[in-house]
C-alpha positions, -999 to +999 in steps of 0.1 A: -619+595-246-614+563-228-653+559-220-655+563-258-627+538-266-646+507-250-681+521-240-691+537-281-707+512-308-686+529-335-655+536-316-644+508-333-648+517-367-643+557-359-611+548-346-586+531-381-561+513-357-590+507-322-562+483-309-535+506-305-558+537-293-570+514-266-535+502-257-522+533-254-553+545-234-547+525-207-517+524-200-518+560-198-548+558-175-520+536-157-497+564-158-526+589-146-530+563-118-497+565-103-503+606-095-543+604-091-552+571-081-584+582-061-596+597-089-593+566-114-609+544-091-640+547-102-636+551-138-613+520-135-639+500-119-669+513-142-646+505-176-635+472-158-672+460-156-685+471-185-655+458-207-636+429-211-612+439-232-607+472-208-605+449-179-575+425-198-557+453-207-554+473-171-543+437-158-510+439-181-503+470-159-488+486-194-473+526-189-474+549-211-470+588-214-486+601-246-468+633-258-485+633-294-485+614-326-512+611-351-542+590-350-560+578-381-600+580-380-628+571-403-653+596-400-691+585-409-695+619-433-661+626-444-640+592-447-608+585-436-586+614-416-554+613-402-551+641-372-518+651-354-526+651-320-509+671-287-513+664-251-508+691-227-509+680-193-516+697-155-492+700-132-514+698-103-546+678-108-533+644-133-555+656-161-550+662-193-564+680-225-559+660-262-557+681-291-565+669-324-557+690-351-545+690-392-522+716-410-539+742-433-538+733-468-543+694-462-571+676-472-579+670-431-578+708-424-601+711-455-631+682-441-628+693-403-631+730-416-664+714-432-676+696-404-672+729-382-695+751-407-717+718-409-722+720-370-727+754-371-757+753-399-771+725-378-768+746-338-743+714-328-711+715-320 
């Protein structure tokens, strides 16, 4: 998700609030650093060259530890969605798994039920 915070054209206008999701990216690649820091050498370098504004924010040396929240998107098809979101983290390997998700009933749970039976008309997913 990272790559696609600074790397994307539209991550900027798919993400409502890009300034916080890229705060908060890296200073929780900051906090995956402190338990893997071989393995976010490289990305840390790749994002660091090919972004400025990556390469500012990992010199603030920021920490963070995302447990969940909600993050507001603007989806090109569907418009503006607002997505609880979950972490669950490994114990041994410093990764992590981000799960977006919206409560039945809501008008979220409604457009990403869509875009799931639109990706399945068109073979993506």
């Amino acid at each position: 998700m990272i790559r696609y915070a600074f790397l994307h054209p539209a991550a900027r206008t798919v993400f409502t609030d890009w300034d916080r999701v890229a705060r908060n990216s890296v200073a929780h690649l900051h906090t995956a650093e402190q338990t893997a820091p071989e393995r976010t050498a490289a990305l840390v370098a790749e994002l660091s060259a090919a972004s400025g504004e990556f390469a500012a924010l990992w010199l603030r040396h920021d920490v963070w530890v995302k447990r969940g929240g909600e993050t507001a998107f603007h989806h090109p098809a569907l418009g503006p969605l607002t997505l609880t979101n979950e972490v669950l983290n490994t114990a041994d390997h410093g990764q992590r798994v981000l799960l977006y998700q919206a409560a039945p009933g809501t008008a979220e749970h409604d457009a990403l039920v869509l875009l799931a039976m639109t990706a399945q008309d068109t073979g993506t997913s």
